[in-house]
PyMOL CGO cylinders between C-alpha atoms (Angstrom):
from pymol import cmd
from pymol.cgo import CYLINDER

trace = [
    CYLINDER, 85.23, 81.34, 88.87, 87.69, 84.15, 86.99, 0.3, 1, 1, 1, 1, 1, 1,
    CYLINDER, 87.69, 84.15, 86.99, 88.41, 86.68, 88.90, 0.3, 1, 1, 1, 1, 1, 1,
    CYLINDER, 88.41, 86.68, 88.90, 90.00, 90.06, 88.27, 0.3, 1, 1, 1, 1, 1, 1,
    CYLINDER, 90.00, 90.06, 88.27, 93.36, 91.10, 90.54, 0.3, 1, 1, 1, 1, 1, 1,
    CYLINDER, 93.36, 91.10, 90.54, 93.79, 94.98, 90.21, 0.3, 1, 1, 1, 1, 1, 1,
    CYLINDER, 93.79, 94.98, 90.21, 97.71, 96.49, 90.78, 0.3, 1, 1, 1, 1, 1, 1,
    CYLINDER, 97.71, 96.49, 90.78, 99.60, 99.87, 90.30, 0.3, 1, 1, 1, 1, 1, 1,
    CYLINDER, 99.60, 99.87, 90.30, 102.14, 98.85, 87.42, 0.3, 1, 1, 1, 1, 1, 1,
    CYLINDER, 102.14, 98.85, 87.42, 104.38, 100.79, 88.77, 0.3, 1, 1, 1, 1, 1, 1,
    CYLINDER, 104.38, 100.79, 88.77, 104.39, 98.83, 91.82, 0.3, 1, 1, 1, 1, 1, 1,
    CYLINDER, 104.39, 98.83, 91.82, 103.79, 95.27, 90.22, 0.3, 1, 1, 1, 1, 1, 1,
    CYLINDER, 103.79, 95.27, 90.22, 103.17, 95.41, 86.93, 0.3, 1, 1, 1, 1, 1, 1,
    CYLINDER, 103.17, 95.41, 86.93, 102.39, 92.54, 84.29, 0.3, 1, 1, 1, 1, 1, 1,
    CYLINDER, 102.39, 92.54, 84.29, 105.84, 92.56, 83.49, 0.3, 1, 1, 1, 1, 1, 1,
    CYLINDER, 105.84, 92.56, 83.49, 106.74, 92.17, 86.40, 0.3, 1, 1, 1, 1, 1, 1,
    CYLINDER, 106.74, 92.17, 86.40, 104.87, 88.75, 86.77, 0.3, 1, 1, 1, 1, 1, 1,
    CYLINDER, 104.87, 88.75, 86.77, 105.88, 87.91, 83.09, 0.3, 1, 1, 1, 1, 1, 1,
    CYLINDER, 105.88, 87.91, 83.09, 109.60, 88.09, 84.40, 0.3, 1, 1, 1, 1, 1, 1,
    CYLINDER, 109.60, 88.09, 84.40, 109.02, 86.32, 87.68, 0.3, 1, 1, 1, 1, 1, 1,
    CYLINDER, 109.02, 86.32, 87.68, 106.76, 83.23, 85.84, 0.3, 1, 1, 1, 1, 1, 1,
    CYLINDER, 106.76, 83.23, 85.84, 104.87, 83.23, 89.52, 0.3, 1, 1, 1, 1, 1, 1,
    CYLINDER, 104.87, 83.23, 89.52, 104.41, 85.51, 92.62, 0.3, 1, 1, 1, 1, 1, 1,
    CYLINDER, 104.41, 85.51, 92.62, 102.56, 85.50, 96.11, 0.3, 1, 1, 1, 1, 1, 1,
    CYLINDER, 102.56, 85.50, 96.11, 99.11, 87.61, 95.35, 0.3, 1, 1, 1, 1, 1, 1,
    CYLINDER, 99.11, 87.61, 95.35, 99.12, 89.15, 99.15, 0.3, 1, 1, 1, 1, 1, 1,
    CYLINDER, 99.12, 89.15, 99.15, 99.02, 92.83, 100.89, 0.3, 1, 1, 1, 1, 1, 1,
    CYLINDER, 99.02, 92.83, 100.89, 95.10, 93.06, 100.11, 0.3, 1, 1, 1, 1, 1, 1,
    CYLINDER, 95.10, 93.06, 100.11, 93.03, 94.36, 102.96, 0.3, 1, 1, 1, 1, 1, 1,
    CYLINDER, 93.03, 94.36, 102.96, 89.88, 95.36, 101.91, 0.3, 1, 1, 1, 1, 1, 1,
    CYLINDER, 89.88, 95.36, 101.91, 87.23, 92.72, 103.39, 0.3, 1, 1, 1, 1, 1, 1,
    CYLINDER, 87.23, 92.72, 103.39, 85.12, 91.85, 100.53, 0.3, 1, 1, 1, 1, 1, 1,
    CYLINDER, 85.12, 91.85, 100.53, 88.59, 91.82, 98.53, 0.3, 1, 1, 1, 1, 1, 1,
    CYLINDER, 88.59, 91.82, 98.53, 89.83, 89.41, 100.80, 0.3, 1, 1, 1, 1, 1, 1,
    CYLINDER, 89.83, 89.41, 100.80, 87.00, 86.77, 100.66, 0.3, 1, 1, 1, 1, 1, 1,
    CYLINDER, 87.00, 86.77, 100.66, 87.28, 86.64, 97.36, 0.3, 1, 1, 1, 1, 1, 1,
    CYLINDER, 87.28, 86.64, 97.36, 91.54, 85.90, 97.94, 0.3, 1, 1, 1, 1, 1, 1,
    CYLINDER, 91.54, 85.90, 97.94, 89.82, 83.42, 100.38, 0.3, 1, 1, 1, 1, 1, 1,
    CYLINDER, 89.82, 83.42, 100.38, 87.15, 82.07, 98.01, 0.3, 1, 1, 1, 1, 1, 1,
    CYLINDER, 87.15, 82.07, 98.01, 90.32, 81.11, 95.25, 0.3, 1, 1, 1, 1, 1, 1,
    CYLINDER, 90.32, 81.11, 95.25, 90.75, 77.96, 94.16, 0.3, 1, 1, 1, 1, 1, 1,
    CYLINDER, 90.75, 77.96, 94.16, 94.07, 76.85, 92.57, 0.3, 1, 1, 1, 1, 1, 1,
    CYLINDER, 94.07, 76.85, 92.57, 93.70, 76.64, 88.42, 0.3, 1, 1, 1, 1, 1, 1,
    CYLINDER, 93.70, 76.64, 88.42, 91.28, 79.36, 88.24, 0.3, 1, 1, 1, 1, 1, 1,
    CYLINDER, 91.28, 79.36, 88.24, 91.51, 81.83, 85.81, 0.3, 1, 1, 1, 1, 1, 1,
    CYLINDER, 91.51, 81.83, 85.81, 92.94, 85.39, 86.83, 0.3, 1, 1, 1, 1, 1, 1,
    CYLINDER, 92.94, 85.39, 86.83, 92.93, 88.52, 84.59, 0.3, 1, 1, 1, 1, 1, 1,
    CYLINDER, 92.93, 88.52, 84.59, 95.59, 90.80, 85.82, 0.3, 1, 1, 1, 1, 1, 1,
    CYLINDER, 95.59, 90.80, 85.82, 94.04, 94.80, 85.52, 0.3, 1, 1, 1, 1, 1, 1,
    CYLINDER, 94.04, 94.80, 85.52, 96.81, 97.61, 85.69, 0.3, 1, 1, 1, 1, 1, 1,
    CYLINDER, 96.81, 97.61, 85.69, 95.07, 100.95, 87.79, 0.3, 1, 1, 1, 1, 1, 1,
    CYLINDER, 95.07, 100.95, 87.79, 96.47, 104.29, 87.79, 0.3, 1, 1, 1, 1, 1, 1,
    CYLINDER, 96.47, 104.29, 87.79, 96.83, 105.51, 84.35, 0.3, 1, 1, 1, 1, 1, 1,
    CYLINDER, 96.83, 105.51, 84.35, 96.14, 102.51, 82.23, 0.3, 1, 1, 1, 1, 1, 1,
    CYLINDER, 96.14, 102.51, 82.23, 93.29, 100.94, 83.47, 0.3, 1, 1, 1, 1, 1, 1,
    CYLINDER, 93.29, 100.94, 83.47, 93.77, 97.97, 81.40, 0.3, 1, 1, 1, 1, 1, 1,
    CYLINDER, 93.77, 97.97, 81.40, 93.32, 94.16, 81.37, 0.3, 1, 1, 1, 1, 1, 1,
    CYLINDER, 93.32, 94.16, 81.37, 96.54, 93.77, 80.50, 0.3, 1, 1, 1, 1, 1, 1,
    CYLINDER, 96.54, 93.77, 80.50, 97.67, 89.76, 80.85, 0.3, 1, 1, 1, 1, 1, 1,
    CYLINDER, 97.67, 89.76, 80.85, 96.14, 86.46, 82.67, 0.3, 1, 1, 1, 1, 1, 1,
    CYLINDER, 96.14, 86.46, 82.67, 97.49, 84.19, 84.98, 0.3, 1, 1, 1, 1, 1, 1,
    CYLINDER, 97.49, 84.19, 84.98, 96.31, 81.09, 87.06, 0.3, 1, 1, 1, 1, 1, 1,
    CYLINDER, 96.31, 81.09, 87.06, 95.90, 80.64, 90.87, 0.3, 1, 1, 1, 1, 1, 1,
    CYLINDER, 95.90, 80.64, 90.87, 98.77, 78.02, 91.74, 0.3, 1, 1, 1, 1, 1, 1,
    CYLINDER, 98.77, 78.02, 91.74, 98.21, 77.74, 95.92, 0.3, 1, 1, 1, 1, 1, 1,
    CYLINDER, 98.21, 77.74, 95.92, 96.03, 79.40, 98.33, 0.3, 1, 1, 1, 1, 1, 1,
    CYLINDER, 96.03, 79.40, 98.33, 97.16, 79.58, 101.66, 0.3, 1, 1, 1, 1, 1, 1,
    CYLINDER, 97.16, 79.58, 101.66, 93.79, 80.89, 103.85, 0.3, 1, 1, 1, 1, 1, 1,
    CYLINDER, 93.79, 80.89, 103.85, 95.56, 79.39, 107.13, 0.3, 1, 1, 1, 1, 1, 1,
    CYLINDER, 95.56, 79.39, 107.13, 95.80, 83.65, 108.27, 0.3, 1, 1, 1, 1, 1, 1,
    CYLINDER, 95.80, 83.65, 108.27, 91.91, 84.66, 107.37, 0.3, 1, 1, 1, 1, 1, 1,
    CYLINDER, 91.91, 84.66, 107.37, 92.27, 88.11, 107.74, 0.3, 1, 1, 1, 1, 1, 1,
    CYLINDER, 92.27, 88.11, 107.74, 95.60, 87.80, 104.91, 0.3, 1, 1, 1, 1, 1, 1,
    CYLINDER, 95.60, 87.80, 104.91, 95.22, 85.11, 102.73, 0.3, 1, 1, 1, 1, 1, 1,
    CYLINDER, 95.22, 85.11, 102.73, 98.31, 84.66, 100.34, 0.3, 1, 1, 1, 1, 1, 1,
    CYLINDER, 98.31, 84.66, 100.34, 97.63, 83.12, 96.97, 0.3, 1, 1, 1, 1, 1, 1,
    CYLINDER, 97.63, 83.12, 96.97, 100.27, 82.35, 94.48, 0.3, 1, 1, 1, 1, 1, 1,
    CYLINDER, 100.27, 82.35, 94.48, 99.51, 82.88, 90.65, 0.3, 1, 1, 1, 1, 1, 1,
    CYLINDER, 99.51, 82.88, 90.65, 101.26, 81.76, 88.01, 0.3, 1, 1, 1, 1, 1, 1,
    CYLINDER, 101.26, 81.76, 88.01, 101.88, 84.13, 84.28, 0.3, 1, 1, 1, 1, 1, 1,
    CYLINDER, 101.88, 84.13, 84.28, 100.03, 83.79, 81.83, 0.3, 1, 1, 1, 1, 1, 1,
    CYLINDER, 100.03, 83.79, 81.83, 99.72, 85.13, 78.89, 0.3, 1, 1, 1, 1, 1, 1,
    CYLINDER, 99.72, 85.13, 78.89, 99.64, 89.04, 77.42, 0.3, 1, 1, 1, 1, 1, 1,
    CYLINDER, 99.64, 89.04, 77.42, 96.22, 90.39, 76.37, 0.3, 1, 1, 1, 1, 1, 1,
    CYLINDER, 96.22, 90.39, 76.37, 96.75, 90.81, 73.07, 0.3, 1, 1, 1, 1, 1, 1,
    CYLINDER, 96.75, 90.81, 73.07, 94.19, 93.48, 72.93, 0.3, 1, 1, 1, 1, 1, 1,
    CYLINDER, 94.19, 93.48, 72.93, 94.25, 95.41, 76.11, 0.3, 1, 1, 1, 1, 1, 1,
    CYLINDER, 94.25, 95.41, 76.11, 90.67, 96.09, 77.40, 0.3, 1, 1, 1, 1, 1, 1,
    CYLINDER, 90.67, 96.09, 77.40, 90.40, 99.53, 79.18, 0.3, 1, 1, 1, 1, 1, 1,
    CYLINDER, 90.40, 99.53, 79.18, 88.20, 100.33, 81.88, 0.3, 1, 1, 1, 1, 1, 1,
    CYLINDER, 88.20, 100.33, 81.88, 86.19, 102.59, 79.24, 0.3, 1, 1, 1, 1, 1, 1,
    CYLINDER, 86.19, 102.59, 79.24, 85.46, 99.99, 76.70, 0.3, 1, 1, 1, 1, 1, 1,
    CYLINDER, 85.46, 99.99, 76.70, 84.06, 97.77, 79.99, 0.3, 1, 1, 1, 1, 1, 1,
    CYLINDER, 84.06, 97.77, 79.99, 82.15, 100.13, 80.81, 0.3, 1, 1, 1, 1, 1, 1,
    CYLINDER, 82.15, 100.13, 80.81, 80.08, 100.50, 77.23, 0.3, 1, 1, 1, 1, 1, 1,
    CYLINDER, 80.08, 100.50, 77.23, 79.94, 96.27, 77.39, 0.3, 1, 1, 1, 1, 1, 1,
    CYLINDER, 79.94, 96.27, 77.39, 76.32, 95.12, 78.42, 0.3, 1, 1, 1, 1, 1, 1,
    CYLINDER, 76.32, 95.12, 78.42, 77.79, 92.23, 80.34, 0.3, 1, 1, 1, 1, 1, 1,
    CYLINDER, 77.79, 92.23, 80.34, 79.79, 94.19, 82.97, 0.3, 1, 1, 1, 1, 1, 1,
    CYLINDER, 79.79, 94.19, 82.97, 76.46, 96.25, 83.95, 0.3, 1, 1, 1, 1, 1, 1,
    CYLINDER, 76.46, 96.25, 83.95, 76.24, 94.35, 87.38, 0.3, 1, 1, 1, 1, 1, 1,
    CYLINDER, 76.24, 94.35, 87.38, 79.85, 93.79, 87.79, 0.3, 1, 1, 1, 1, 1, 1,
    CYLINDER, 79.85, 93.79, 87.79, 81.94, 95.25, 90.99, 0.3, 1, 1, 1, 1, 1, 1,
    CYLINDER, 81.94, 95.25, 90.99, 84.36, 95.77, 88.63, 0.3, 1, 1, 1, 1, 1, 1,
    CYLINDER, 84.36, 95.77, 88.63, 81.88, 99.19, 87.67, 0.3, 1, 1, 1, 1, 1, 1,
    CYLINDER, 81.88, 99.19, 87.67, 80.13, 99.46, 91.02, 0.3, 1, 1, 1, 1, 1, 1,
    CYLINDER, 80.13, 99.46, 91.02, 83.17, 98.92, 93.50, 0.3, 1, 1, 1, 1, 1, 1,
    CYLINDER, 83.17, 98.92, 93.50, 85.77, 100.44, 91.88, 0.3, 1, 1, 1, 1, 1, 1,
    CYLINDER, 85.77, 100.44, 91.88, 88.34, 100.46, 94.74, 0.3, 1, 1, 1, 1, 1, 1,
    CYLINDER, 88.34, 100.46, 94.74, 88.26, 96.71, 94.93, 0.3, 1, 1, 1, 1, 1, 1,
    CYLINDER, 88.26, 96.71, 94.93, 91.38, 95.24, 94.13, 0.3, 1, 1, 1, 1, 1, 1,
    CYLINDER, 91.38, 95.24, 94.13, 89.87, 91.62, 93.77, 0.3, 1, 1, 1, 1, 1, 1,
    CYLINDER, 89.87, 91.62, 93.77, 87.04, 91.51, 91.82, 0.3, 1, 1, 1, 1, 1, 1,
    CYLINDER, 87.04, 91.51, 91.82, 85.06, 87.85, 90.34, 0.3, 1, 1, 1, 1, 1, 1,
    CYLINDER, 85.06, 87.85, 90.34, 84.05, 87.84, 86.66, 0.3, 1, 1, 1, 1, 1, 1,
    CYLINDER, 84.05, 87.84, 86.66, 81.69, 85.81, 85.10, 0.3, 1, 1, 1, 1, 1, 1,
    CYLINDER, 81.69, 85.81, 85.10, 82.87, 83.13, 82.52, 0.3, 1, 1, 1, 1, 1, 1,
    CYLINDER, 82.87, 83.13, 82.52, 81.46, 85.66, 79.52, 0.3, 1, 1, 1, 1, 1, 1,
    CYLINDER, 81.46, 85.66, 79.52, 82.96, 88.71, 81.25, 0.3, 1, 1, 1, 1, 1, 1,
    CYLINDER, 82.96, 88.71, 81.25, 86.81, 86.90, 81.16, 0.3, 1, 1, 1, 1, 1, 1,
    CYLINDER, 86.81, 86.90, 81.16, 86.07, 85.47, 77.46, 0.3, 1, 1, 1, 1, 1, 1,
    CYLINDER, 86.07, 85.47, 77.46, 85.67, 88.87, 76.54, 0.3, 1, 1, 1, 1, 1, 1,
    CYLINDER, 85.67, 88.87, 76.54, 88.47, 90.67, 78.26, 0.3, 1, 1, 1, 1, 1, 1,
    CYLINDER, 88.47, 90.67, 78.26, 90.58, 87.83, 76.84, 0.3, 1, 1, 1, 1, 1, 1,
    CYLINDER, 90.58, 87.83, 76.84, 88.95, 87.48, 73.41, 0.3, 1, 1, 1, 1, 1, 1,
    CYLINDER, 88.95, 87.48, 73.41, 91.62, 88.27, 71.07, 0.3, 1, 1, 1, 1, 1, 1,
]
cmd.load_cgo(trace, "trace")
C-alpha cells in the first residue's frame, strides 16, 4: 500500500531527502499516524507532501527498513525517489473524485496518510 508522509519543507523538505539519498522517517506521534509507520512494509511506495505553504506532492520515495521494535515510535527509513514532475496541490486533490474518502481530505492533521494504488498513480502521473 502507498502511503502519503506529510513534512514542513522548511524543516525537511524534498530536497532535503534528494541530498541525503535516504533518511529515518521518525518524530510522528499522532496514533492513527503511527500505525500506519507501523503498518509499512519495506519497498512500498511513499509520496512525500510538503505542508505549510505549498501543500504539494512534491517527490516519491520507497520504505527501505521499518524498525516497529518501540510501538509507540516506530522509525522507518525511506529511500529518494524521484521529483514530481507536476506538483499536485492539496486544491487540485481536493476537485479529484478519487480522494473523496481519503484521510488525506478528512484528517488533515495526519502526517501519515495510505493512498490507494489510483490515488498515487495520479499524484505521480506525469
Amino acid at each position: 500500500m502507498p502511503f502519503l508522509l506529510k513534512t514542513e519543507p522548511d524543516v525537511y523538505s524534498f530536497a532535503d531527502l534528494q541530498r541525503d539519498g535516504e533518511t529515518t522517517w521518525d518524530g510522528v506521534t499522532n496514533p492513527q499516524a503511527v500505525k500506519y509507520l507501523r503498518e509499512m512494509k519495506p519497498g512500498e511506495k511513499l509520496v512525500i507532501y510538503h505542508t505549510g505553504g505549498a501543500r504539494l506532492a512534491v517527490g516519491t520515495a520507497t520504505v527501505v527498513h521499518v524498525d516497529a521494535s518501540d510501538p509507540k515510535t516506530p522509525q522507518v527509513r525511506i529511500r529518494c525517489g524521484k521529483s514530481c514532475g507536476a506538483h499536485k496541490s492539496l486544491d487540485a486533490m481536493k476537485a479529484e473524485p478519487i480522494f473523496s474518502d481519503s484521510p488525506l481530505l478528512r484528517q488533515g492533521r495526519l502526517s501519515v496518510v495510505p493512498l490507494t494504488e489510483p490515488q498515487y498513480r495520479w499524484i505521480t502521473a506525469q
